[in-house]
C-alpha positions as CSV (number, residue, x, y, z in Angstrom):
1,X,78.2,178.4,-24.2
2,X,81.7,177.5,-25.5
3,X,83.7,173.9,-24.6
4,X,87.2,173.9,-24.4
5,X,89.1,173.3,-27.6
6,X,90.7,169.8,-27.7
7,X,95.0,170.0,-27.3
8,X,97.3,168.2,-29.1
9,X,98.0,166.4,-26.4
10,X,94.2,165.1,-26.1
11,X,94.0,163.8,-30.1
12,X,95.6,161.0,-31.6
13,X,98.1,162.2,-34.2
14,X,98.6,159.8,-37.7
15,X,101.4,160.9,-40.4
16,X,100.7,159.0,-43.5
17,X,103.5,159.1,-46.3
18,X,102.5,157.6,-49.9
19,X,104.2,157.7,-53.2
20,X,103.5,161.4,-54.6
21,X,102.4,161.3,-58.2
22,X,103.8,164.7,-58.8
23,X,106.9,164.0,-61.2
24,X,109.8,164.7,-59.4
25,X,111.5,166.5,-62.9
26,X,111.1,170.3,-62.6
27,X,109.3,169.7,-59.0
28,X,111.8,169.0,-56.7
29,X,114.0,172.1,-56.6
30,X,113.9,175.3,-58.3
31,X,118.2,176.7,-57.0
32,X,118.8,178.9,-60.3
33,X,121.6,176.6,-60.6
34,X,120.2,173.9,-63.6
35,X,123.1,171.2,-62.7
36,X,122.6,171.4,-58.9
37,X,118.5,171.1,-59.9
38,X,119.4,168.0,-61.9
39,X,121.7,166.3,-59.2
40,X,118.9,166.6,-56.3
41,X,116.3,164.8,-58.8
42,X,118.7,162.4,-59.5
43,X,119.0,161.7,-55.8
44,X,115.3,161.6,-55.3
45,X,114.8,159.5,-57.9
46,X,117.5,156.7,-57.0
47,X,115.8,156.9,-53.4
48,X,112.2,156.0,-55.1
49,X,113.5,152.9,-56.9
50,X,115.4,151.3,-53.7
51,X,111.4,152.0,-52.7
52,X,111.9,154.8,-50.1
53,X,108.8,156.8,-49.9
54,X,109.6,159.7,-48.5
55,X,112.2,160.4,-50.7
56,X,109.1,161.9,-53.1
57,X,105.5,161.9,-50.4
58,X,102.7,162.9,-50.3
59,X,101.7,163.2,-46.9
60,X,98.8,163.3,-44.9
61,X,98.3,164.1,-41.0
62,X,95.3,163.3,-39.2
63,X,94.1,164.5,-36.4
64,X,91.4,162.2,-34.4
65,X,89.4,162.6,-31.5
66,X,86.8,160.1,-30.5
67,X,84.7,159.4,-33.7
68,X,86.2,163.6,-35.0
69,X,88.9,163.6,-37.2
70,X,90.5,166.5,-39.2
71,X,93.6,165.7,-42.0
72,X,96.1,168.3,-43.4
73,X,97.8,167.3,-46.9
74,X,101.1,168.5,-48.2
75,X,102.7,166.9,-51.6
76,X,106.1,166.9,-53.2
77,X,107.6,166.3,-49.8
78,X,111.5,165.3,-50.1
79,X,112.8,164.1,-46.2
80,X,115.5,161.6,-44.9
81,X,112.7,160.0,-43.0
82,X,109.5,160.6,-41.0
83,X,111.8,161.6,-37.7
84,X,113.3,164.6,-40.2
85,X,109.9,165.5,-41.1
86,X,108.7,165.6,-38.1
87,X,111.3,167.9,-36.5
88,X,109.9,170.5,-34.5
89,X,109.0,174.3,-36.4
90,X,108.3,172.7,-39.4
91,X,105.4,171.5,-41.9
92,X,104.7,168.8,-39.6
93,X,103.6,171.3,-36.5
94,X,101.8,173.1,-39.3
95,X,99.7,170.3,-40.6
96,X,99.1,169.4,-36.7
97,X,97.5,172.8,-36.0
98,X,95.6,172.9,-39.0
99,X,93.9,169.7,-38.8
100,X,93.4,170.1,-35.2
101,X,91.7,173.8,-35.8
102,X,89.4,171.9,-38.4
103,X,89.1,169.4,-36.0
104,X,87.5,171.6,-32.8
105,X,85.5,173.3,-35.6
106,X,84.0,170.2,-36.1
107,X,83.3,169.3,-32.9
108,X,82.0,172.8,-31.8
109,X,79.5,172.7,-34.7
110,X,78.3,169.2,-33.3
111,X,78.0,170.4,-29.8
112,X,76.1,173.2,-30.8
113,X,73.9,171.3,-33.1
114,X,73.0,169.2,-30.1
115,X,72.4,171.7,-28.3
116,X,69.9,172.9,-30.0
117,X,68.3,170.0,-30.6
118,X,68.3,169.3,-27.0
119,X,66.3,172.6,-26.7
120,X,63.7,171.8,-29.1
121,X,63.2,168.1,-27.0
């Protein structure tokens, strides 16, 4: 017997932005064009000392459930702010299904586990 997977709407969704240790130099953009390349680090990095973090993140989305939770990690992350990353068809919807795929794995494995030990009782 299978349960129904939990939605997004169900889980409680978490987007956690933190300083990416990833240098920034030879990271941030890869154009062909070596002044261009230069110009967005420069950008980036003027960002970081005025102490905005998602000019360079790493970012993490988690994915909760009762006690469950699932994360999804994505580094070198360059966005205006968390609404821009968040725009929908991009990483963010990615990391969302991902974690909440890992998430319902989880929780089917438990259910089942309990099952069975139900059984044995």
């Amino acid at each position: 017997m299978n349960i129904r997977p939990i939605t997004r709407g169900e889980a409680t969704i978490i987007t956690l932005a933190e300083p990416d240790p990833i240098p920034v130099e030879g990271n941030a953009c890869a154009s062909g064009d070596e002044a261009f390349d230069r110009e967005v680090e420069q950008g980036i990095l003027a960002r970081l000392e005025q102490g905005d973090v998602w000019a360079w993140a790493a970012v993490t989305v988690i994915v909760a459930w009762g006690p469950f939770c699932a994360r999804s990690h994505l580094g070198c992350c360059s966005y205006a702010d968390e609404d821009e990353f968040k725009r929908p068809g991009g990483y963010f919807d990615d990391m969302v299904e991902e974690a909440l795929e890992e998430l319902n794995e989880a929780v089917l494995e438990t259910y089942e586990r309990m099952k069975k030990r139900e059984m044995a009782a």
